[in-house]
C-alpha positions as CSV (number, residue, x, y, z in Angstrom):
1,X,8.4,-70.2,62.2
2,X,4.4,-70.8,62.0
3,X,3.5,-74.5,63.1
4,X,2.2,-76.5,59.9
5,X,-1.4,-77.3,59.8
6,X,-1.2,-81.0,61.1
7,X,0.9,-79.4,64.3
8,X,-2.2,-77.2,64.7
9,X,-4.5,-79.5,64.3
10,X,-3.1,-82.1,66.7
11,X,-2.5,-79.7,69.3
12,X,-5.9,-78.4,69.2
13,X,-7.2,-81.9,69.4
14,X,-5.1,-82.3,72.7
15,X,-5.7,-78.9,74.2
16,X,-9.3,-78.7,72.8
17,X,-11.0,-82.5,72.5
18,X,-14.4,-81.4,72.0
19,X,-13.3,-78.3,69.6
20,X,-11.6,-80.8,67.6
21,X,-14.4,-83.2,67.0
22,X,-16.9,-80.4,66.2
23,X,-14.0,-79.7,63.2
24,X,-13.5,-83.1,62.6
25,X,-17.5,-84.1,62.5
26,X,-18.4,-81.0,60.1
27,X,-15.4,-79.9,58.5
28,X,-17.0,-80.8,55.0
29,X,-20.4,-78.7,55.6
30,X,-18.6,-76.0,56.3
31,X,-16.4,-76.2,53.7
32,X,-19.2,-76.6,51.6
33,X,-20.8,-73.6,53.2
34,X,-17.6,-71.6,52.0
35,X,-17.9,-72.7,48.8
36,X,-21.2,-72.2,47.7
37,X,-21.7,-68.6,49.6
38,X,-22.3,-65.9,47.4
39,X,-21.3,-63.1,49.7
40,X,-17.5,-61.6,50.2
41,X,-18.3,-60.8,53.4
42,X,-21.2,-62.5,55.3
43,X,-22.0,-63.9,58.7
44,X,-22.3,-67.3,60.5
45,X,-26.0,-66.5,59.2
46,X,-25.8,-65.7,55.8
47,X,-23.0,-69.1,55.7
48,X,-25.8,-71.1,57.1
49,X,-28.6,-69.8,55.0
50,X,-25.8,-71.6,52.0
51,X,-26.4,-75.3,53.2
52,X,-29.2,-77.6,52.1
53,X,-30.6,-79.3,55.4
54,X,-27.6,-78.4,57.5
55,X,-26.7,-81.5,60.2
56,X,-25.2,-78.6,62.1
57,X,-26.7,-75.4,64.1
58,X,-25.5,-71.6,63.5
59,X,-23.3,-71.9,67.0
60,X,-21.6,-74.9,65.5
61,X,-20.7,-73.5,62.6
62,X,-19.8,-70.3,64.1
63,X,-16.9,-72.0,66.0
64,X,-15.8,-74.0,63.5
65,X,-15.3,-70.7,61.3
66,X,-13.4,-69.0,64.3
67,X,-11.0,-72.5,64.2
68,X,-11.1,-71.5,60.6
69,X,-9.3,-67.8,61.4
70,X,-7.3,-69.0,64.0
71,X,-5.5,-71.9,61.3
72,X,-5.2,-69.0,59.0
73,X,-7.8,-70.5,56.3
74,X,-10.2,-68.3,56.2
75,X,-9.9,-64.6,57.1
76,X,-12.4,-62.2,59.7
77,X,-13.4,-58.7,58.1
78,X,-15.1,-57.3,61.6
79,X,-15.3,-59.3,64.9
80,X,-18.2,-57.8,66.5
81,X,-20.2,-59.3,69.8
82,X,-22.9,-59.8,67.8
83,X,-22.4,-61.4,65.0
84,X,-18.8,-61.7,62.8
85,X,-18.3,-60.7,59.6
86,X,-15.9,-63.4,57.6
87,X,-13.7,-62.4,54.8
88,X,-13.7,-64.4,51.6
89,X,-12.0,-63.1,49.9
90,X,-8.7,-64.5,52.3
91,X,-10.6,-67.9,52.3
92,X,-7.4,-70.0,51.4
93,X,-9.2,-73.3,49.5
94,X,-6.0,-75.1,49.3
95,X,-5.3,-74.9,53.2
96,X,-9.2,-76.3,53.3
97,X,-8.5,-79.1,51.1
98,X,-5.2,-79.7,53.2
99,X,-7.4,-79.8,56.7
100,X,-9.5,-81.9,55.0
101,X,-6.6,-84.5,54.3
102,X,-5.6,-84.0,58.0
103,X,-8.7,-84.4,59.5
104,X,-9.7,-87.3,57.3
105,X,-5.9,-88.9,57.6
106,X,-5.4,-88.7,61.4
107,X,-5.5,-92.2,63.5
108,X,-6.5,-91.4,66.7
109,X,-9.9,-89.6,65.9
């Protein structure tokens, strides 16, 4: 049986602190970034090139989209070394909205 998101999420914040508040501090860029993207398939670079005076850099928000794949919100079309190519069209908004509520829910932050 898969673990629900808030398992995931606290686990990551106990196996991966610093992961966690990367997630926790941008979450709603990135979800913005999702949002407004034109592209079905683009890269951290094309996702960045979405937000308005991002607070974040390209690194940043590419390992908050790999957290992204790896909670099964949003979906990878071709992992390459040099630069991922994220699927869209798997991008689950209501499993966003839910990490959201997580993030923005949990106590010990």
């Amino acid at each position: 049986m898969p673990d629900t998101l808030s398992t995931q999420v606290r686990a990551l914040h106990e196996a991966q602190p610093t992961k966690y508040g990367l997630l926790s501090t941008y979450h709603q860029e990135v979800h913005r970034a999702l949002e407004t993207c034109q592209r079905n398939y683009p890269c951290v670079r094309q996702l960045y090139e979405a937000l308005d005076e991002p607070e974040l850099n390209q690194r940043m928000l590419g390992n908050i989209l790999s957290l992204l794949v790896q909670l099964d919100i949003l979906g990878i079309y071709s992992e390459r070394n040099n630069s991922n190519r994220y699927d869209l069209t798997q991008y689950d908004q209501a499993a966003m909205q839910k990490l959201t509520y997580v993030l923005e829910t949990e106590t010990d932050r």
